[in-house]
Rosetta silent file (secondary structure, phi, psi, omega in degrees, C-alpha in Angstrom):
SEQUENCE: XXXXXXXXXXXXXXXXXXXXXXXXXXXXXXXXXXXXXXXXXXXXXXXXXXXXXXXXXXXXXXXXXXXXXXXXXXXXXXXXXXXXXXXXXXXXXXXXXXXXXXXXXXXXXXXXXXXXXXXXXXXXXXXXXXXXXXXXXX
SCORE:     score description
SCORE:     0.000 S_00000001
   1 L     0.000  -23.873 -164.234    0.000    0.000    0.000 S_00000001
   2 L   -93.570  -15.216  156.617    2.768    2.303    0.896 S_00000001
   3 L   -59.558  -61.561  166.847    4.067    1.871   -2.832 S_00000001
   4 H   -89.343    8.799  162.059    1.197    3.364   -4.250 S_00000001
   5 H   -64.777  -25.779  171.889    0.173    5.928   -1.726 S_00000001
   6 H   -98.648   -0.578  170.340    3.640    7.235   -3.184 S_00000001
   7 H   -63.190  -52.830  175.787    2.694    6.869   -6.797 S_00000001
   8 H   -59.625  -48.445  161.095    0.078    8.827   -5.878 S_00000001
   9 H   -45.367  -47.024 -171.317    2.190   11.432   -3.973 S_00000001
  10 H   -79.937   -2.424  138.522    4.616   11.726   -6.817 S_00000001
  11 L  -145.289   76.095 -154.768    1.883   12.640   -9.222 S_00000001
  12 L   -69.225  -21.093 -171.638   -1.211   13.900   -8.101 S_00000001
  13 L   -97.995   44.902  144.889   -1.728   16.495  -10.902 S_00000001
  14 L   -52.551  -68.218 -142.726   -2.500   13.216  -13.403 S_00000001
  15 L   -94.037   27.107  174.201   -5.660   13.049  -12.187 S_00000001
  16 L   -90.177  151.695  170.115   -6.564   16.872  -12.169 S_00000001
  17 L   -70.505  172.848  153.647   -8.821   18.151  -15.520 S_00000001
  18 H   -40.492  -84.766 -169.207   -7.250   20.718  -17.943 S_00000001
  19 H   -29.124  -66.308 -148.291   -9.514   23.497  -15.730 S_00000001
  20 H   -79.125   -9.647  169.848   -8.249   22.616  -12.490 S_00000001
  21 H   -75.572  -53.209  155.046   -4.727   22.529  -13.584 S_00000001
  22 H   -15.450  -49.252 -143.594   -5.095   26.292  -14.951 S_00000001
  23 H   -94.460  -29.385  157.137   -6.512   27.290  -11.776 S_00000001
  24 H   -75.810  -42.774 -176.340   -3.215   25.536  -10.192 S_00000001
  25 L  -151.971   95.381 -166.507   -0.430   26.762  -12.387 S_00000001
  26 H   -64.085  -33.662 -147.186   -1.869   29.287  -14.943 S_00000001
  27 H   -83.480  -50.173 -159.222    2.167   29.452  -16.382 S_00000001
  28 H   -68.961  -45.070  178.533    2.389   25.667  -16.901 S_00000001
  29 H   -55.619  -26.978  166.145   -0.936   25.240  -18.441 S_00000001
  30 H   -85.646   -6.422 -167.271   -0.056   28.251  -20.716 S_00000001
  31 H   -93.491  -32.992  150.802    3.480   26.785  -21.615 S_00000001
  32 H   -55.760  -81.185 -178.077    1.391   23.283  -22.286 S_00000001
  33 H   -53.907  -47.617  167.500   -1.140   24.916  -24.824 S_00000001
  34 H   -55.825  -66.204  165.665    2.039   26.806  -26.625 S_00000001
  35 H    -2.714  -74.707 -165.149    3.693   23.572  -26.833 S_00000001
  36 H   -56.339  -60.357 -107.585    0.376   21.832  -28.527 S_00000001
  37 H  -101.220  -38.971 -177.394   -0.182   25.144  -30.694 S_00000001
  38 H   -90.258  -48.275  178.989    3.624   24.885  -32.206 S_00000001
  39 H   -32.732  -43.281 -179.220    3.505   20.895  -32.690 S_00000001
  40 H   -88.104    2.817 -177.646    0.878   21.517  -34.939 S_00000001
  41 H   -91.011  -28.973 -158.953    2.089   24.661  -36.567 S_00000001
  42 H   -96.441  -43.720  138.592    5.397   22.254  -36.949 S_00000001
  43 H   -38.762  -26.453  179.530    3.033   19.766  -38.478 S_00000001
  44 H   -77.631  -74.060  177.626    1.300   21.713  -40.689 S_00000001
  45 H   -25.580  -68.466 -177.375    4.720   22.910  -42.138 S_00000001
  46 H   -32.544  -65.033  131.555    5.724   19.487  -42.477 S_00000001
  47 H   -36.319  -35.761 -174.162    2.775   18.472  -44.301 S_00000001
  48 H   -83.260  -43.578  152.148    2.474   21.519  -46.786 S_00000001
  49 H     4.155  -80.567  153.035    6.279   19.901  -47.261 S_00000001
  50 L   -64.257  -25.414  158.914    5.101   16.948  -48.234 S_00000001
  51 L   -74.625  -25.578 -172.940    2.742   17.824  -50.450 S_00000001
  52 L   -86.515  -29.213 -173.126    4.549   20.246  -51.847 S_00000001
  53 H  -106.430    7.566  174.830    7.098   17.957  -52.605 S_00000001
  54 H  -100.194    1.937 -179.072    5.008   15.333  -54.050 S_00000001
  55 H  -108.734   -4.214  174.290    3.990   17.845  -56.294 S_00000001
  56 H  -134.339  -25.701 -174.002    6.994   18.887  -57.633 S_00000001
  57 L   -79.484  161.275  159.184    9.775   16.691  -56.748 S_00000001
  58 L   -72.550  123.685  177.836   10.807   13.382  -58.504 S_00000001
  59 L   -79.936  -38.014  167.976    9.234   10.870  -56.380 S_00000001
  60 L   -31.762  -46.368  176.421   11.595    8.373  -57.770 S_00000001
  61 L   -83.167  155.622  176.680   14.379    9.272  -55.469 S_00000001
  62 L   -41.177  172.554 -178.566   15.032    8.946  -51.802 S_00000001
  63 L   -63.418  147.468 -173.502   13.224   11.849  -49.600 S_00000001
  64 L   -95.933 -178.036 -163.487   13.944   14.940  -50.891 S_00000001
  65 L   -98.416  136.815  164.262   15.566   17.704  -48.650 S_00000001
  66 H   -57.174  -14.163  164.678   13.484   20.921  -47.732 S_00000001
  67 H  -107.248   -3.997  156.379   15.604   22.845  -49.691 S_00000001
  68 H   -81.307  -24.135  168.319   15.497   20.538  -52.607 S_00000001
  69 H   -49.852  -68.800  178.795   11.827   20.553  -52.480 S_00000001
  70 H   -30.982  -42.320 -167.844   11.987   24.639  -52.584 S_00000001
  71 H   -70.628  -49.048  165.292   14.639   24.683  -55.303 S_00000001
  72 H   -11.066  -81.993  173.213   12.114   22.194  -57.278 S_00000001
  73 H   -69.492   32.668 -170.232    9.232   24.420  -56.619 S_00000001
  74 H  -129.840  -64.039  177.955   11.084   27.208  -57.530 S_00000001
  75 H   -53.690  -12.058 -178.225   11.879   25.534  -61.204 S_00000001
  76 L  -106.669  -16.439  159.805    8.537   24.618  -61.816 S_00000001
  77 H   -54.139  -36.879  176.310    7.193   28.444  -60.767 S_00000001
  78 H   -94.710    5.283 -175.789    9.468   29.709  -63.720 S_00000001
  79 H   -79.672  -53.337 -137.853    8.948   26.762  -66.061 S_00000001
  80 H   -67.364  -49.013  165.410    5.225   27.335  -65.607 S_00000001
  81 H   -43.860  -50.950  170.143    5.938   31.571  -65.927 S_00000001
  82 H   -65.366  -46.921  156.074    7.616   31.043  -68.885 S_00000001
  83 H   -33.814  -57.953  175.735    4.778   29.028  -70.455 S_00000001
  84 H   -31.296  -57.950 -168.940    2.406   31.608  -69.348 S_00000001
  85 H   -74.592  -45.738  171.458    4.200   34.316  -71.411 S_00000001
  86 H   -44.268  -45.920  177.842    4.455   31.832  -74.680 S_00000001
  87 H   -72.627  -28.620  162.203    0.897   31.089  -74.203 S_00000001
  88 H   -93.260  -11.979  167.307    0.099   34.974  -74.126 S_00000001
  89 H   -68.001  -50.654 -158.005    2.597   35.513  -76.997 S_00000001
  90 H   -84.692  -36.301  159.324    0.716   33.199  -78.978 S_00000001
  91 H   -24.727  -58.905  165.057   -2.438   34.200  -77.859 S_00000001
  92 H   -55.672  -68.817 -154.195   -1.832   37.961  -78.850 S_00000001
  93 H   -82.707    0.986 -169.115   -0.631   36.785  -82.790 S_00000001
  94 H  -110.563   -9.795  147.778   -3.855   34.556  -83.124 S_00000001
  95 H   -46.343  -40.499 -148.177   -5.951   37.790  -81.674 S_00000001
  96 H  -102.002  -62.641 -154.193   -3.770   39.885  -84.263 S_00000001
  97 H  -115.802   20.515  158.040   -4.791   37.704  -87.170 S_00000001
  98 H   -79.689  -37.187 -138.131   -8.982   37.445  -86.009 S_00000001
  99 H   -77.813  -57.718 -176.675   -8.455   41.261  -86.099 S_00000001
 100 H   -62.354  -63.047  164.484   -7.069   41.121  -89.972 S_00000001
 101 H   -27.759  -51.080  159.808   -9.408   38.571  -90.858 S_00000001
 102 H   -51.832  -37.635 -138.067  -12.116   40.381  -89.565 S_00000001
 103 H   -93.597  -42.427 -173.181  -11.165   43.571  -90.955 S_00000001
 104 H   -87.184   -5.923  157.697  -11.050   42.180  -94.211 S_00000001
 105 H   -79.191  -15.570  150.407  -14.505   40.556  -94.209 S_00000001
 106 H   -55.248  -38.369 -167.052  -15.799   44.019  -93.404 S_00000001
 107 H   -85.881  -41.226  174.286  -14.052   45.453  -96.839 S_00000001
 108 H   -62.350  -32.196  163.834  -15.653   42.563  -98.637 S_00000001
 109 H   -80.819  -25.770  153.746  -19.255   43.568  -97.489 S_00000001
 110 H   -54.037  -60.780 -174.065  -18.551   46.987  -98.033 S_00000001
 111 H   -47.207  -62.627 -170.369  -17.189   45.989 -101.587 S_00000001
 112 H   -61.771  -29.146  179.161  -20.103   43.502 -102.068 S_00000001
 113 H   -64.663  -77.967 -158.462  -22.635   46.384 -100.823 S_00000001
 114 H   -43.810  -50.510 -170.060  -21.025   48.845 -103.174 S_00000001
 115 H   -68.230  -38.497 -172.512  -21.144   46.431 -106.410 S_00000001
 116 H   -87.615  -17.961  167.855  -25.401   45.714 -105.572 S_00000001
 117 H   -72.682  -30.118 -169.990  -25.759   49.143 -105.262 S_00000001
 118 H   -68.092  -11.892  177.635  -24.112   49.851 -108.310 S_00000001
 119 H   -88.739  -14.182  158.853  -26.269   47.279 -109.850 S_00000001
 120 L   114.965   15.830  145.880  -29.525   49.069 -108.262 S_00000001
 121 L   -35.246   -0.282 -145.107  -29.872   46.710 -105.338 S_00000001
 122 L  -103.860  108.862  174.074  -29.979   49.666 -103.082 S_00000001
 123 L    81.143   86.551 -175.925  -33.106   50.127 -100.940 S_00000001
 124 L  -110.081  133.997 -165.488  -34.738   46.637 -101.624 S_00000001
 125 L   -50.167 -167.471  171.670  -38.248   46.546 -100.373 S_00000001
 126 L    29.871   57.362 -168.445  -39.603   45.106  -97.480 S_00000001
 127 L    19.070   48.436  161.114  -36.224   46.077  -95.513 S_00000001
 128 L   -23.726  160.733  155.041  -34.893   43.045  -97.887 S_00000001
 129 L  -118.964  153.705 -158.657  -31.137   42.522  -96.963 S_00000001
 130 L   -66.473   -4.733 -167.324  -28.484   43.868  -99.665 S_00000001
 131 L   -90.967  -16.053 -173.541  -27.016   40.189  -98.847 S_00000001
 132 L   -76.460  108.609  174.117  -29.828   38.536 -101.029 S_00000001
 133 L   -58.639  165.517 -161.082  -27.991   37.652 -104.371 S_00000001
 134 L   -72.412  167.536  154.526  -29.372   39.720 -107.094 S_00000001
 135 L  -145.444  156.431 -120.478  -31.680   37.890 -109.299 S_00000001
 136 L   -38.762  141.936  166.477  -30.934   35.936 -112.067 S_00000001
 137 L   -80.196  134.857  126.400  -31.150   37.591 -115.771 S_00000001
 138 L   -19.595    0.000    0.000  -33.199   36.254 -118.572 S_00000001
Protein backbone atom coordinates (compact mmCIF):
# COMPACT_ATOMS: atom_id res chain seq x y z
CA UNK A 1 0.00 0.00 0.00
CA UNK A 2 2.77 2.30 0.90
CA UNK A 3 4.07 1.87 -2.83
CA UNK A 4 1.20 3.36 -4.25
CA UNK A 5 0.17 5.93 -1.73
CA UNK A 6 3.64 7.24 -3.18
CA UNK A 7 2.69 6.87 -6.80
CA UNK A 8 0.08 8.83 -5.88
CA UNK A 9 2.19 11.43 -3.97
CA UNK A 10 4.62 11.73 -6.82
CA UNK A 11 1.88 12.64 -9.22
CA UNK A 12 -1.21 13.90 -8.10
CA UNK A 13 -1.73 16.50 -10.90
CA UNK A 14 -2.50 13.22 -13.40
CA UNK A 15 -5.66 13.05 -12.19
CA UNK A 16 -6.56 16.87 -12.17
CA UNK A 17 -8.82 18.15 -15.52
CA UNK A 18 -7.25 20.72 -17.94
CA UNK A 19 -9.51 23.50 -15.73
CA UNK A 20 -8.25 22.62 -12.49
CA UNK A 21 -4.73 22.53 -13.58
CA UNK A 22 -5.09 26.29 -14.95
CA UNK A 23 -6.51 27.29 -11.78
CA UNK A 24 -3.21 25.54 -10.19
CA UNK A 25 -0.43 26.76 -12.39
CA UNK A 26 -1.87 29.29 -14.94
CA UNK A 27 2.17 29.45 -16.38
CA UNK A 28 2.39 25.67 -16.90
CA UNK A 29 -0.94 25.24 -18.44
CA UNK A 30 -0.06 28.25 -20.72
CA UNK A 31 3.48 26.79 -21.61
CA UNK A 32 1.39 23.28 -22.29
CA UNK A 33 -1.14 24.92 -24.82
CA UNK A 34 2.04 26.81 -26.62
CA UNK A 35 3.69 23.57 -26.83
CA UNK A 36 0.38 21.83 -28.53
CA UNK A 37 -0.18 25.14 -30.69
CA UNK A 38 3.62 24.88 -32.21
CA UNK A 39 3.51 20.89 -32.69
CA UNK A 40 0.88 21.52 -34.94
CA UNK A 41 2.09 24.66 -36.57
CA UNK A 42 5.40 22.25 -36.95
CA UNK A 43 3.03 19.77 -38.48
CA UNK A 44 1.30 21.71 -40.69
CA UNK A 45 4.72 22.91 -42.14
CA UNK A 46 5.72 19.49 -42.48
CA UNK A 47 2.77 18.47 -44.30
CA UNK A 48 2.47 21.52 -46.79
CA UNK A 49 6.28 19.90 -47.26
CA UNK A 50 5.10 16.95 -48.23
CA UNK A 51 2.74 17.82 -50.45
CA UNK A 52 4.55 20.25 -51.85
CA UNK A 53 7.10 17.96 -52.61
CA UNK A 54 5.01 15.33 -54.05
CA UNK A 55 3.99 17.84 -56.29
CA UNK A 56 6.99 18.89 -57.63
CA UNK A 57 9.78 16.69 -56.75
CA UNK A 58 10.81 13.38 -58.50
CA UNK A 59 9.23 10.87 -56.38
CA UNK A 60 11.60 8.37 -57.77
CA UNK A 61 14.38 9.27 -55.47
CA UNK A 62 15.03 8.95 -51.80
CA UNK A 63 13.22 11.85 -49.60
CA UNK A 64 13.94 14.94 -50.89
CA UNK A 65 15.57 17.70 -48.65
CA UNK A 66 13.48 20.92 -47.73
CA UNK A 67 15.60 22.84 -49.69
CA UNK A 68 15.50 20.54 -52.61
CA UNK A 69 11.83 20.55 -52.48
CA UNK A 70 11.99 24.64 -52.58
CA UNK A 71 14.64 24.68 -55.30
CA UNK A 72 12.11 22.19 -57.28
CA UNK A 73 9.23 24.42 -56.62
CA UNK A 74 11.08 27.21 -57.53
CA UNK A 75 11.88 25.53 -61.20
CA UNK A 76 8.54 24.62 -61.82
CA UNK A 77 7.19 28.44 -60.77
CA UNK A 78 9.47 29.71 -63.72
CA UNK A 79 8.95 26.76 -66.06
CA UNK A 80 5.23 27.34 -65.61
CA UNK A 81 5.94 31.57 -65.93
CA UNK A 82 7.62 31.04 -68.88
CA UNK A 83 4.78 29.03 -70.46
CA UNK A 84 2.41 31.61 -69.35
CA UNK A 85 4.20 34.32 -71.41
CA UNK A 86 4.45 31.83 -74.68
CA UNK A 87 0.90 31.09 -74.20
CA UNK A 88 0.10 34.97 -74.13
CA UNK A 89 2.60 35.51 -77.00
CA UNK A 90 0.72 33.20 -78.98
CA UNK A 91 -2.44 34.20 -77.86
CA UNK A 92 -1.83 37.96 -78.85
CA UNK A 93 -0.63 36.79 -82.79
CA UNK A 94 -3.85 34.56 -83.12
CA UNK A 95 -5.95 37.79 -81.67
CA UNK A 96 -3.77 39.88 -84.26
CA UNK A 97 -4.79 37.70 -87.17
CA UNK A 98 -8.98 37.44 -86.01
CA UNK A 99 -8.45 41.26 -86.10
CA UNK A 100 -7.07 41.12 -89.97
CA UNK A 101 -9.41 38.57 -90.86
CA UNK A 102 -12.12 40.38 -89.56
CA UNK A 103 -11.17 43.57 -90.96
CA UNK A 104 -11.05 42.18 -94.21
CA UNK A 105 -14.51 40.56 -94.21
CA UNK A 106 -15.80 44.02 -93.40
CA UNK A 107 -14.05 45.45 -96.84
CA UNK A 108 -15.65 42.56 -98.64
CA UNK A 109 -19.26 43.57 -97.49
CA UNK A 110 -18.55 46.99 -98.03
CA UNK A 111 -17.19 45.99 -101.59
CA UNK A 112 -20.10 43.50 -102.07
CA UNK A 113 -22.63 46.38 -100.82
CA UNK A 114 -21.03 48.85 -103.17
CA UNK A 115 -21.14 46.43 -106.41
CA UNK A 116 -25.40 45.71 -105.57
CA UNK A 117 -25.76 49.14 -105.26
CA UNK A 118 -24.11 49.85 -108.31
CA UNK A 119 -26.27 47.28 -109.85
CA UNK A 120 -29.52 49.07 -108.26
CA UNK A 121 -29.87 46.71 -105.34
CA UNK A 122 -29.98 49.67 -103.08
CA UNK A 123 -33.11 50.13 -100.94
CA UNK A 124 -34.74 46.64 -101.62
CA UNK A 125 -38.25 46.55 -100.37
CA UNK A 126 -39.60 45.11 -97.48
CA UNK A 127 -36.22 46.08 -95.51
CA UNK A 128 -34.89 43.05 -97.89
CA UNK A 129 -31.14 42.52 -96.96
CA UNK A 130 -28.48 43.87 -99.67
CA UNK A 131 -27.02 40.19 -98.85
CA UNK A 132 -29.83 38.54 -101.03
CA UNK A 133 -27.99 37.65 -104.37
CA UNK A 134 -29.37 39.72 -107.09
CA UNK A 135 -31.68 37.89 -109.30
CA UNK A 136 -30.93 35.94 -112.07
CA UNK A 137 -31.15 37.59 -115.77
CA UNK A 138 -33.20 36.25 -118.57
Amino acid sequence: MAGSDESDIDDPMEELSAEELKQLDPKKHARAQHNALERRRRDNIKDMYSNLGRTVADTSTERASRAQILRKAIESIEEKQIECRRKEAELAAIEAENAELERRCREMIEKRKAEMDLRGGAGTPNGASAFVAPPASH
